[in-house]
N, CA and C of each residue as an Amber inpcrd file, in Angstrom:
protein
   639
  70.3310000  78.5840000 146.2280000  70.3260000  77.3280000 145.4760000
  70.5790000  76.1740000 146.4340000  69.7280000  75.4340000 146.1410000
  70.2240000  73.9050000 147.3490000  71.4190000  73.2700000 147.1240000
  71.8400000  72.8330000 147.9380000  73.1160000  72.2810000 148.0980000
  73.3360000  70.7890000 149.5520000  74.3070000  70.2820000 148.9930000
  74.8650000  69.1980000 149.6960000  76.3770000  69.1130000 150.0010000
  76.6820000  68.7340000 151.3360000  77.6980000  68.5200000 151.9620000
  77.8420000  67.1830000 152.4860000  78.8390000  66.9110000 152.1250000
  79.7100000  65.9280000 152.7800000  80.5200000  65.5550000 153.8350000
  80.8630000  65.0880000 154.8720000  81.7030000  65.2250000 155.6320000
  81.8160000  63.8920000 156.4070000  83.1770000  63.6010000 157.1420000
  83.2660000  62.5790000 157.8860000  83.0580000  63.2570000 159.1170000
  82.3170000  61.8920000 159.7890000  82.4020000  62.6650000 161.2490000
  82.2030000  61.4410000 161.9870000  81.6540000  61.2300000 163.7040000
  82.0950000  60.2840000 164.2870000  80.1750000  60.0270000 164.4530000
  79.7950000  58.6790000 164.4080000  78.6560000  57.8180000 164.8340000
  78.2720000  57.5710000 165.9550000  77.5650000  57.2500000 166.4640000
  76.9220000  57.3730000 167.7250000  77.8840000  56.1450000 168.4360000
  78.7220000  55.4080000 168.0600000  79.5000000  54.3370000 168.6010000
  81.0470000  54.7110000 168.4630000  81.3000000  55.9950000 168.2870000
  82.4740000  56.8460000 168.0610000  82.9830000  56.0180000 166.8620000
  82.2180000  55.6230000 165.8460000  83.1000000  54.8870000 164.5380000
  82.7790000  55.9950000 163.7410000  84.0940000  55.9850000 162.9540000
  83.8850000  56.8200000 161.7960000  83.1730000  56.6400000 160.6120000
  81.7010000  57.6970000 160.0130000  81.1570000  58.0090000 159.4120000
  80.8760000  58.7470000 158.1440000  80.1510000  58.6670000 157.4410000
  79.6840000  59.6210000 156.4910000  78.4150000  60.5090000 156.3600000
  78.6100000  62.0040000 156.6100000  77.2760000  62.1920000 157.1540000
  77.1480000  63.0740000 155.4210000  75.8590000  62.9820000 154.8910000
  75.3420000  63.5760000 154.1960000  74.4750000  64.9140000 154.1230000
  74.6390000  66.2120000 154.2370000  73.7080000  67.1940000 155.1050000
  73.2630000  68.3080000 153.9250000  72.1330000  68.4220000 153.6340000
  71.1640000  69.1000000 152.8300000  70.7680000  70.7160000 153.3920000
  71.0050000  71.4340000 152.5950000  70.7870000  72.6800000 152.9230000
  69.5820000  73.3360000 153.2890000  68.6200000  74.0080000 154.1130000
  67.5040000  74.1160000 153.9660000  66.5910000  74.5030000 153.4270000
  66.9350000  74.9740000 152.2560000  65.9990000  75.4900000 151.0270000
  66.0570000  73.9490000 150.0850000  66.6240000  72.8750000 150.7860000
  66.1120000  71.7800000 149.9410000  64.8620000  71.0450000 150.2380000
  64.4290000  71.6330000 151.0450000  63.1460000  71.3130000 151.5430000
  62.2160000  71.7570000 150.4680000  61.5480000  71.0710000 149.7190000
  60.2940000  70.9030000 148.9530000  59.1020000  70.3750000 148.7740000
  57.6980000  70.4740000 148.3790000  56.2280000  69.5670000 148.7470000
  56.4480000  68.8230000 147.7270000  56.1110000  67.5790000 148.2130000
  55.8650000  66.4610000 147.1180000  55.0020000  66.4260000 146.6830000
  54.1700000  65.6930000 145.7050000  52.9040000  65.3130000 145.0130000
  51.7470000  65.6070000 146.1560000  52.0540000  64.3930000 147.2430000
  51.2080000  64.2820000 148.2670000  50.9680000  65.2060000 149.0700000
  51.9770000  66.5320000 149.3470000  51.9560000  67.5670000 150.2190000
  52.3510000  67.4920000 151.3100000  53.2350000  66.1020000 151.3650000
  54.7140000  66.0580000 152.1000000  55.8830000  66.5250000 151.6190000
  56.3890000  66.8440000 152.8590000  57.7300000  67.6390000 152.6830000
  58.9520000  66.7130000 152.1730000  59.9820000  67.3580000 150.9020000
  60.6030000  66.2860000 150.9090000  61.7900000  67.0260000 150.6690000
  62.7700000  66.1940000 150.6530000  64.5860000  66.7930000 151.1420000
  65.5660000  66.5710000 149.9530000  65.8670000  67.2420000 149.0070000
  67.0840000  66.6220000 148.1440000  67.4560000  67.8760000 147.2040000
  68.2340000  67.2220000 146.3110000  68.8330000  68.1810000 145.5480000
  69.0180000  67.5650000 144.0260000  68.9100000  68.7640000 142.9370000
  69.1730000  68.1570000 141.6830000  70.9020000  68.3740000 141.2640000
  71.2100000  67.0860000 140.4900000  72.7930000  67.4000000 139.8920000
  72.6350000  67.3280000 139.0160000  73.9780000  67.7010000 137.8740000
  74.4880000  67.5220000 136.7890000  74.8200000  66.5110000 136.7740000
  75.2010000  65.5290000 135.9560000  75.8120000  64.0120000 135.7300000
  77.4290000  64.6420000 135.8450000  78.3050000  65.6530000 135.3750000
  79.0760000  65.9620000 136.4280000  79.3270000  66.2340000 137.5200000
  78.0650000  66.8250000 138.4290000  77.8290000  67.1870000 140.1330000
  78.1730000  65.7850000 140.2430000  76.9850000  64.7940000 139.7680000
  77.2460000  63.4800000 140.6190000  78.4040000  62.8300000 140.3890000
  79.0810000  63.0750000 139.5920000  80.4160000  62.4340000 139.3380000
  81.1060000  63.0420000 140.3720000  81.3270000  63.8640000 140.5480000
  81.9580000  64.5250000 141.6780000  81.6520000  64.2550000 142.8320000
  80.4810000  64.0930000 143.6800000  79.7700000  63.6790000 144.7000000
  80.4650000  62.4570000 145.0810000  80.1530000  61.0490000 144.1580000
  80.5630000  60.1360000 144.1340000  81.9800000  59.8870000 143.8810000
  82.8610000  60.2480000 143.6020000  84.1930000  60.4540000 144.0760000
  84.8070000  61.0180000 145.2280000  84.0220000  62.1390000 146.2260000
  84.6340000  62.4510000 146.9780000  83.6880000  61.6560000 148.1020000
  82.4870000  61.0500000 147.6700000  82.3080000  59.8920000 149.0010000
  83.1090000  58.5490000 148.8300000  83.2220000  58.4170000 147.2960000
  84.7480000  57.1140000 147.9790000  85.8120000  57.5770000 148.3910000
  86.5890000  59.0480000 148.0540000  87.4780000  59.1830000 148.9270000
  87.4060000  58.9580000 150.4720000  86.5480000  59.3610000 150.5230000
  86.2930000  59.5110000 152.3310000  86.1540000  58.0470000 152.6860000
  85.6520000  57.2840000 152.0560000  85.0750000  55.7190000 152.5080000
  86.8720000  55.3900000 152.1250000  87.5920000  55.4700000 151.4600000
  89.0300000  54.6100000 151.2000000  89.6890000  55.4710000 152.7410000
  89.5800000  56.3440000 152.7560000  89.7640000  57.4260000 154.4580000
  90.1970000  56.7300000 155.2900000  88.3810000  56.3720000 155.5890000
  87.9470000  55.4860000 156.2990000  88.4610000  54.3170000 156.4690000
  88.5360000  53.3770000 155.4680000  88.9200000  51.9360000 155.6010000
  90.3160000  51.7250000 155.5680000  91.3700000  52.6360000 155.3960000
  92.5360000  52.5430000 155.7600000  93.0290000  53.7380000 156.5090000
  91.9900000  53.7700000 157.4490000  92.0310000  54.4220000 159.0420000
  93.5890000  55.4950000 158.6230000  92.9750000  56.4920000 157.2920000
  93.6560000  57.4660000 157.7790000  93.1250000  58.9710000 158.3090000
  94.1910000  59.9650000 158.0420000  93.6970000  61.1360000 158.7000000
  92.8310000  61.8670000 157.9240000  91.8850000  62.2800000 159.1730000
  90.4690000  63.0520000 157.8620000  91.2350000  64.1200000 156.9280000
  90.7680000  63.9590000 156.2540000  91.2020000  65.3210000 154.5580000
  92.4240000  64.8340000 153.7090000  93.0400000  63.5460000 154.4000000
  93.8970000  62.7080000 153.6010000  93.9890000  63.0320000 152.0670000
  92.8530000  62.3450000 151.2910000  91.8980000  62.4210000 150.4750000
  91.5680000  63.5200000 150.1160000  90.3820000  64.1090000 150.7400000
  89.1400000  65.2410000 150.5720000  89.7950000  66.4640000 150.8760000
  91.0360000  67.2910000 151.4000000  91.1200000  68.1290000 151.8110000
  91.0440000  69.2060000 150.6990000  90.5350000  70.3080000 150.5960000
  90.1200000  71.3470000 149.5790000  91.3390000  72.1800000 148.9790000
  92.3930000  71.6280000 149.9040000  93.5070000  72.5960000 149.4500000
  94.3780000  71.4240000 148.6200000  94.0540000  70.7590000 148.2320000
  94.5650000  69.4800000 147.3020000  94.0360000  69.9800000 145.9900000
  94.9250000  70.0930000 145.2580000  95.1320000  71.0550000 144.2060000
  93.6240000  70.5880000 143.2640000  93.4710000  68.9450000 143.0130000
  92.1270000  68.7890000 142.5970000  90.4660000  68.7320000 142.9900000
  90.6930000  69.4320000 144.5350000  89.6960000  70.2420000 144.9620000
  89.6870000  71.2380000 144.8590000  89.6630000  71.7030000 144.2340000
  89.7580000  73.6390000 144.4400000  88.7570000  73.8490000 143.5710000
  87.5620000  74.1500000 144.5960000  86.4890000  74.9050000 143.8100000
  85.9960000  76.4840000 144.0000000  87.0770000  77.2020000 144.6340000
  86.9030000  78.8190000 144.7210000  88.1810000  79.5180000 144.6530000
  88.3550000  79.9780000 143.5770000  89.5970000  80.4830000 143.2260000
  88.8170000  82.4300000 142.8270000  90.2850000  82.6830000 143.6290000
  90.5750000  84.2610000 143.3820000  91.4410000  84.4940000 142.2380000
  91.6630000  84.9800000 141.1040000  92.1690000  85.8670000 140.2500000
  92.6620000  87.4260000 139.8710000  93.6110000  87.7820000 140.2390000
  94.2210000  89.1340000 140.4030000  94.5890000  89.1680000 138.6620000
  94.2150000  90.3000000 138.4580000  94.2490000  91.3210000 136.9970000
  94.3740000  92.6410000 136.5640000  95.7450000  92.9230000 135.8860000
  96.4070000  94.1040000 135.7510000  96.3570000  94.5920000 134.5200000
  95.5000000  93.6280000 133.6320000  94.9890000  94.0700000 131.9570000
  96.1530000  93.5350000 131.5100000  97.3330000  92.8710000 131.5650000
  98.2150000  92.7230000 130.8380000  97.9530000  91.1610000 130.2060000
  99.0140000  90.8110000 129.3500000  98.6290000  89.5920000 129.1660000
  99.1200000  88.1990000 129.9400000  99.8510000  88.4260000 130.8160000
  99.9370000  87.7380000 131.7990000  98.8450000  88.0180000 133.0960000
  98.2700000  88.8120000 133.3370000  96.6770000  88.7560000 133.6870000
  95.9470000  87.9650000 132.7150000  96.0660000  87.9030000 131.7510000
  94.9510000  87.3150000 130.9060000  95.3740000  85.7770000 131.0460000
  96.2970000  85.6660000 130.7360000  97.0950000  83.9350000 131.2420000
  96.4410000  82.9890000 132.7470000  96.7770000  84.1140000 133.3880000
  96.0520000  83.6850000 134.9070000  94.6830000  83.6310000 135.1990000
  94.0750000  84.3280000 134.2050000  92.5060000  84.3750000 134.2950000
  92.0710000  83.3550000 133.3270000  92.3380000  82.8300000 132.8530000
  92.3560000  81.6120000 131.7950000  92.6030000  80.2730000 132.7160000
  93.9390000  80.1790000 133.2600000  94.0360000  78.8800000 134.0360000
  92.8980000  79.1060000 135.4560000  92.6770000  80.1680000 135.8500000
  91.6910000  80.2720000 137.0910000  90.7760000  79.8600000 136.0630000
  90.1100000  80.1890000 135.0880000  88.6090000  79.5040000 135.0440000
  88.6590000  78.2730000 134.6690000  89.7440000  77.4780000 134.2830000
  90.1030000  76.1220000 134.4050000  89.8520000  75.3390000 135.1940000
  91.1450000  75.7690000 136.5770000  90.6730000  75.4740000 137.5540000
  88.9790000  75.2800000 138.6500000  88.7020000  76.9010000 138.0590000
  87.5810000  76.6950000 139.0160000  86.0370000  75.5550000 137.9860000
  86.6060000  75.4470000 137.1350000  85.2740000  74.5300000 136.3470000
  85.1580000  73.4390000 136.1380000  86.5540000  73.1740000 136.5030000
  86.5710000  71.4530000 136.9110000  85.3490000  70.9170000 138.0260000
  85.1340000  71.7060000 138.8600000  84.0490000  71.4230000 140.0310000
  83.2180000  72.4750000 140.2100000  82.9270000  73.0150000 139.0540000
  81.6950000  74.0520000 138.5350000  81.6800000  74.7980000 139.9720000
  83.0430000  75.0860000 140.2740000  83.0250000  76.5900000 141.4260000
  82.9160000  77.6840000 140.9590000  83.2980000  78.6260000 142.0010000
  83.1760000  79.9120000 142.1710000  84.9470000  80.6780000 141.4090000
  84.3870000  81.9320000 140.5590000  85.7520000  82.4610000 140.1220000
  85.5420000  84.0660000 140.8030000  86.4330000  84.5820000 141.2410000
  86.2290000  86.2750000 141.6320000  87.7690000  86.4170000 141.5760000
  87.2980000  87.3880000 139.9510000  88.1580000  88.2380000 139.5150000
  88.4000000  89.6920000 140.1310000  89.8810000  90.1750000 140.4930000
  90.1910000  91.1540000 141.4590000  91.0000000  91.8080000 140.0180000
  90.6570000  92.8850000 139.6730000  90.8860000  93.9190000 138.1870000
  91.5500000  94.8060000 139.1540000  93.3450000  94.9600000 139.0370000
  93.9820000  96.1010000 139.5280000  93.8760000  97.1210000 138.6830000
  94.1650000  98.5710000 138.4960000  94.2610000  99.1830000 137.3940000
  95.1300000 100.2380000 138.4190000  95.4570000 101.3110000 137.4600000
  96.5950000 102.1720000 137.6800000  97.9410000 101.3140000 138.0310000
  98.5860000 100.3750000 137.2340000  99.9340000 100.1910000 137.5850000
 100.0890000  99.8460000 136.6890000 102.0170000 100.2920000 136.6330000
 102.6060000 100.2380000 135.7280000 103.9050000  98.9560000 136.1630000
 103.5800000  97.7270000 135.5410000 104.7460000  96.6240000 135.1670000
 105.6630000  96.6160000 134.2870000 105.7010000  97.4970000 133.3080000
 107.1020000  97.8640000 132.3960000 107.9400000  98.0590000 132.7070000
 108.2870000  98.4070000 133.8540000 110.3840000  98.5970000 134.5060000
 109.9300000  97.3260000 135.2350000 111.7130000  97.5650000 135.6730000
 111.9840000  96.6920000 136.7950000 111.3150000  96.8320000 137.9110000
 110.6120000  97.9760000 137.8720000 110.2050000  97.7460000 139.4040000
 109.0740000  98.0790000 139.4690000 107.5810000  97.4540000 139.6550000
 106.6040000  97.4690000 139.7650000 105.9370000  98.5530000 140.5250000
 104.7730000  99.5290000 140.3100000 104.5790000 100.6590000 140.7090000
 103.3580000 101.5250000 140.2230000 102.2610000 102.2270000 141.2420000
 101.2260000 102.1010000 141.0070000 101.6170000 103.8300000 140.1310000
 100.3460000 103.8470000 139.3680000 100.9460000 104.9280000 138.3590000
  99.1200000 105.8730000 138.2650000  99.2810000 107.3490000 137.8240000
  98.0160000 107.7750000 137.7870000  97.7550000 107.8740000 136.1540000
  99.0830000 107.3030000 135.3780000  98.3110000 107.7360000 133.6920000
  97.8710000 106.4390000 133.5280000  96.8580000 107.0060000 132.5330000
  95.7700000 106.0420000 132.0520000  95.3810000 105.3180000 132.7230000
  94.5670000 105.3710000 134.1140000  93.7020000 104.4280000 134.7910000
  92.5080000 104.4030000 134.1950000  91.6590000 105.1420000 133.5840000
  90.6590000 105.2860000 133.0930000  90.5260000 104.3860000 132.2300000
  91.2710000 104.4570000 131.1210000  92.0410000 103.2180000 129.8920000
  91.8450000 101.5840000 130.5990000  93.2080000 102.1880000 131.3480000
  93.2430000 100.4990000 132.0670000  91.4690000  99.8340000 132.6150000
  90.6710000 100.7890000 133.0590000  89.6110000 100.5530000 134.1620000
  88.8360000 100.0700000 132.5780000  88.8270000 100.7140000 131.7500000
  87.9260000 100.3580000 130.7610000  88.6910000  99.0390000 130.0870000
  89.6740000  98.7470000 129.5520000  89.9510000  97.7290000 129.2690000
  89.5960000  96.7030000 129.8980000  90.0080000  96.5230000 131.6580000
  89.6370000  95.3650000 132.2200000  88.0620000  95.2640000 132.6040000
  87.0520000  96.1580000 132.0820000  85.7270000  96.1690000 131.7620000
  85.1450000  95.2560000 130.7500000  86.1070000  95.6000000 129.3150000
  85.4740000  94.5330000 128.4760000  86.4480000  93.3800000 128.4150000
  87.4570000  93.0880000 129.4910000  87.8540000  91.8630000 129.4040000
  86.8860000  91.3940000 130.2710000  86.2290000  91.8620000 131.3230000
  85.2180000  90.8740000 132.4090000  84.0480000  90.5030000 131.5000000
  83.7680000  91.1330000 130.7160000  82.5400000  90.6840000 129.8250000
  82.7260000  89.6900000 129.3600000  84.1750000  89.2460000 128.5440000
  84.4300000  88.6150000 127.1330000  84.6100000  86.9910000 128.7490000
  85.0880000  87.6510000 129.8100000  85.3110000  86.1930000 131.2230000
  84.1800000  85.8360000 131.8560000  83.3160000  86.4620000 131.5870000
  81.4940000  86.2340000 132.1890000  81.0960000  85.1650000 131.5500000
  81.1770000  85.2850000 129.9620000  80.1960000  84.6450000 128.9070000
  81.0410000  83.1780000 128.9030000  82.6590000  83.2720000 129.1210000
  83.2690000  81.8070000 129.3690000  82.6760000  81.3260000 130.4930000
  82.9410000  82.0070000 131.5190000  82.5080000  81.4440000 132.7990000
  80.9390000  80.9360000 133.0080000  80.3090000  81.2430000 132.4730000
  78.8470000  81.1020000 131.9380000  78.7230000  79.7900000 131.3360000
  79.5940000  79.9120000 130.6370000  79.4020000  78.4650000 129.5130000
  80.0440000  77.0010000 129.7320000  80.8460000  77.6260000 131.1750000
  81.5070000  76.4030000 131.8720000  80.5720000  76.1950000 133.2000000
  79.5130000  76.5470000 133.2910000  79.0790000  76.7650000 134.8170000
  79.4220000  76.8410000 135.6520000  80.6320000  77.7960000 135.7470000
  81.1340000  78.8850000 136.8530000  80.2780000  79.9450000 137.3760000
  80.4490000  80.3630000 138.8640000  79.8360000  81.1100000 139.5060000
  81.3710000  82.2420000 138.9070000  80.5130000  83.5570000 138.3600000
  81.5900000  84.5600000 138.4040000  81.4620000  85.9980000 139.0250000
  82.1410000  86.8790000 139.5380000  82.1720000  87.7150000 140.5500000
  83.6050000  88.4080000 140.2150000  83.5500000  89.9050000 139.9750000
  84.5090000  90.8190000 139.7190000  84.5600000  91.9950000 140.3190000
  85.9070000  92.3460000 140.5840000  85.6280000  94.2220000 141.1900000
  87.0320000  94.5900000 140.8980000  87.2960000  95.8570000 141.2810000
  88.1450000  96.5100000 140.7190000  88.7690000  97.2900000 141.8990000
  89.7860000  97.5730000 141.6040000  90.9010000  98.2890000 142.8370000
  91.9640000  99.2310000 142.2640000  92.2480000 100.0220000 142.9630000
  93.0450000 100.9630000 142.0260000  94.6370000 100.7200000 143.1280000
  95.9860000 100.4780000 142.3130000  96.7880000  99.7570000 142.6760000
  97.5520000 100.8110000 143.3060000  97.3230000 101.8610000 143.9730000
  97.7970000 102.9440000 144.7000000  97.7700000 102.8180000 146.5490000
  96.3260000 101.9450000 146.6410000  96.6380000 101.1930000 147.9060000
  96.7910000  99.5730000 148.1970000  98.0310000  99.4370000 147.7590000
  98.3790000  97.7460000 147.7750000  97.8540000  97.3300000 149.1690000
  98.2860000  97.9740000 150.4050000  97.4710000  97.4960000 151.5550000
  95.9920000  97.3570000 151.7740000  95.4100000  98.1020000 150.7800000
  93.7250000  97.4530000 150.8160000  93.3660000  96.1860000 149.5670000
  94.3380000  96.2200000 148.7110000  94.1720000  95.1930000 148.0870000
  94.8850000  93.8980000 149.3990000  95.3830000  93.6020000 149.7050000
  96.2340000  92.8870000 150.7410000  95.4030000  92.2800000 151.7840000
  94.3450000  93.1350000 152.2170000  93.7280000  93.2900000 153.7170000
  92.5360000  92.2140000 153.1050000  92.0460000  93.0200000 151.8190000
  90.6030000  92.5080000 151.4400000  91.3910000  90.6160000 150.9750000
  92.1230000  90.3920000 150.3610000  92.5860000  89.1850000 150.5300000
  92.3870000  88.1290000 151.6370000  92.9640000  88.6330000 152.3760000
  92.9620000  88.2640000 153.8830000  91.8730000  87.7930000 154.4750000
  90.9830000  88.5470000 154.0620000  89.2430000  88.0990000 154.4070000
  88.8830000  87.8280000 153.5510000  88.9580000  87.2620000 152.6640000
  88.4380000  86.5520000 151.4670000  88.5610000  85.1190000 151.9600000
  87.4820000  84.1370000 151.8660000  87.9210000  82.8820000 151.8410000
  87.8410000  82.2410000 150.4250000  88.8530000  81.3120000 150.3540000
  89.4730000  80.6920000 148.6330000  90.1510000  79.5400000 148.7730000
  90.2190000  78.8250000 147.5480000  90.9020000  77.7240000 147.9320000
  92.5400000  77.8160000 147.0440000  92.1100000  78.7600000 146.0910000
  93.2810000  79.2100000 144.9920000  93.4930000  80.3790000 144.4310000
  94.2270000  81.1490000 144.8470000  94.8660000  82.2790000 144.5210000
  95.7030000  82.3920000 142.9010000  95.5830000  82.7540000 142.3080000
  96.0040000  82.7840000 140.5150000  96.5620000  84.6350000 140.6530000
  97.9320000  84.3620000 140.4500000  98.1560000  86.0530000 140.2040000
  99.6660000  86.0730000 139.2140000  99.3940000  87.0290000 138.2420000
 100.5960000  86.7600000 137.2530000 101.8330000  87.4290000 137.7850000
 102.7110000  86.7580000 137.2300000 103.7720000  87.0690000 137.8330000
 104.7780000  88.1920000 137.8590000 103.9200000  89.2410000 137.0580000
 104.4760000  90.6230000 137.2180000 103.3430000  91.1970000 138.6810000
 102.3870000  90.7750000 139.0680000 102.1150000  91.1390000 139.9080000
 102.7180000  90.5260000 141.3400000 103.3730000  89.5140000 141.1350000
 104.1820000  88.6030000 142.7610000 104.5200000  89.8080000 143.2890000
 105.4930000  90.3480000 143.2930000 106.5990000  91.0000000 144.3620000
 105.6260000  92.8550000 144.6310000 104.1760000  92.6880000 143.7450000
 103.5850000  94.4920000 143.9720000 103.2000000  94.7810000 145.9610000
 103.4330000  95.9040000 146.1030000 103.2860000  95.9930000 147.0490000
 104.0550000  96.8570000 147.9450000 103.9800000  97.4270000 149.4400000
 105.0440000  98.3970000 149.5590000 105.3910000  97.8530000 151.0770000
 106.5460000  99.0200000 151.7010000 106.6360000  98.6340000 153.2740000
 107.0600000  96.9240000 153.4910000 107.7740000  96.5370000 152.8400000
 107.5800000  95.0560000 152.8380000 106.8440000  93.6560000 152.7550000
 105.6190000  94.9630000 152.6310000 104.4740000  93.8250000 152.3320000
 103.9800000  93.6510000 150.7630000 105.0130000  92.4460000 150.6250000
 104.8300000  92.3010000 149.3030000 103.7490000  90.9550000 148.5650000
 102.8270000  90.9220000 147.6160000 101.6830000  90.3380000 147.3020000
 102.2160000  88.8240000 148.1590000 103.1660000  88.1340000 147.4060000
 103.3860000  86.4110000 147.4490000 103.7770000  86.1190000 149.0200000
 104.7510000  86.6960000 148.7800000 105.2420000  86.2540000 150.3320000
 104.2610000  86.3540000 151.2540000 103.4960000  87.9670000 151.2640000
 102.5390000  87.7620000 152.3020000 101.2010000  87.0370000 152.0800000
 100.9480000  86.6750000 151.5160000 100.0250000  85.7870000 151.0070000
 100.2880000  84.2530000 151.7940000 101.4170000  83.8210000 151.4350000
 102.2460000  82.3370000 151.2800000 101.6760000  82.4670000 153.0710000
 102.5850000  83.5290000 153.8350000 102.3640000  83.5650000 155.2730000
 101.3460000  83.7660000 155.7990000 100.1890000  84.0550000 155.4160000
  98.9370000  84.7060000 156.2740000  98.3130000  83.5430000 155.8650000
  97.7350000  83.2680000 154.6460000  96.9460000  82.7290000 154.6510000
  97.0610000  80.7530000 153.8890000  96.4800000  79.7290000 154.6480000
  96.6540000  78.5490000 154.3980000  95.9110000  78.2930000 152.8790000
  96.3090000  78.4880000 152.1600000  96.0250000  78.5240000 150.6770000
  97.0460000  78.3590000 149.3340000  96.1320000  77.4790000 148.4000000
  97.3560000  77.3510000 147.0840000  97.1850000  78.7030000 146.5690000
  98.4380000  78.8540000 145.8020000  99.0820000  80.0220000 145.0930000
  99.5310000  79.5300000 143.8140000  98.9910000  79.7050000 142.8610000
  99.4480000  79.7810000 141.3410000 100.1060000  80.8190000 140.9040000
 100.8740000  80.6620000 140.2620000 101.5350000  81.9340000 139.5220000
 101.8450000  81.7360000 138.1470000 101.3070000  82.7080000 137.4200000
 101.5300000  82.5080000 136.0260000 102.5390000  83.1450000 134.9320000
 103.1390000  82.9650000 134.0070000 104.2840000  83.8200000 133.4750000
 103.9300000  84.5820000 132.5300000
């Protein structure tokens, strides 16, 4: 899908700029059978567009630091949020404010469906009864989060993990790029060996963290 970027950058007179840069599948034939360059929006795309080029131009004119403004990890940029889900209803809480979040700027949502664990004690812990259950439940909850996400023009994307290796749920994080992490708060502290979800999260990676109750 074509797309447009924004960015400040420096002008051929080292003054600071606004460069506008078009993806290359925006290349299209015109009437005439010249080539021509652009992209279609929503009257929300362009609302958005046009807000984050006056951010950058107010940036600019009171010569501050680039991302002042525009930086993506500013809670009202966040257009790619991750969602962690354990079928409970505080999974369901967090998957609700993630598609919030991510539809404010018609981003990207990828839902991460744990199954096999058990949050009923005090102490969080991956379990082998009823994964099957759990795997099917958080099946037709991704359906019933598709058709929202659909109807908000969210990009949506789901998979599933079985909560027996917290270190591959952990790792695949890690290489994920996101701008917002959403995980309920019986899932914060899952995890083993000291590597527990939040904390290591908070430390590895430069990203907001929501947590839901």
């Amino acid at each position: 899908m074509p797309s447009i970027v924004t960015l400040r950058a420096k002008g051929q007179s080292k003054e600071d700029v606004i460069s506008l840069v078009l993806s290359q599948d925006a290349i299209s034939l015109g009437p005439d059978g010249d080539p021509w360059c652009g992209v279609t929006l929503s009257a929300e795309q362009a609302r958005c567009l046009a807000q984050r080029l006056s951010n950058i131009a107010t940036e600019i004119e009171n010569k501050e630091t680039c991302g002042y403004r525009t930086s993506p990890l500013l809670f009202e940029h966040v257009s790619s949020v991750v969602v962690l889900h354990d079928g409970s209803q505080q999974g369901h809480r967090a998957c609700q404010a993630a598609l919030q979040c991510s539809s404010r700027f018609l981003g990207t949502l990828e839902l991460i469906g744990i199954f096999g664990i058990d949050t009923r004690g005090t102490e969080i812990k991956a379990t082998a009864d009823d994964c099957e259950w759990q795997k099917g439940w958080l099946n037709r909850l991704v359906d019933v989060y598709s058709e929202e996400a659909a109807a908000s023009g969210v990009t949506f994307n789901s998979r599933f993990l079985a909560a027996h290796d917290p270190c591959l749920i952990l790792d695949m994080l890690y290489r994920m790029e996101f701008d917002l992490l959403v995980i309920p708060k019986s899932l914060s502290q899952f995890g083993i060996h000291g590597e527990r979800l939040m904390p290591s999260i908070i430390s590895r990676k430069n990203v907001n963290v929501l947590v839901c109750p």
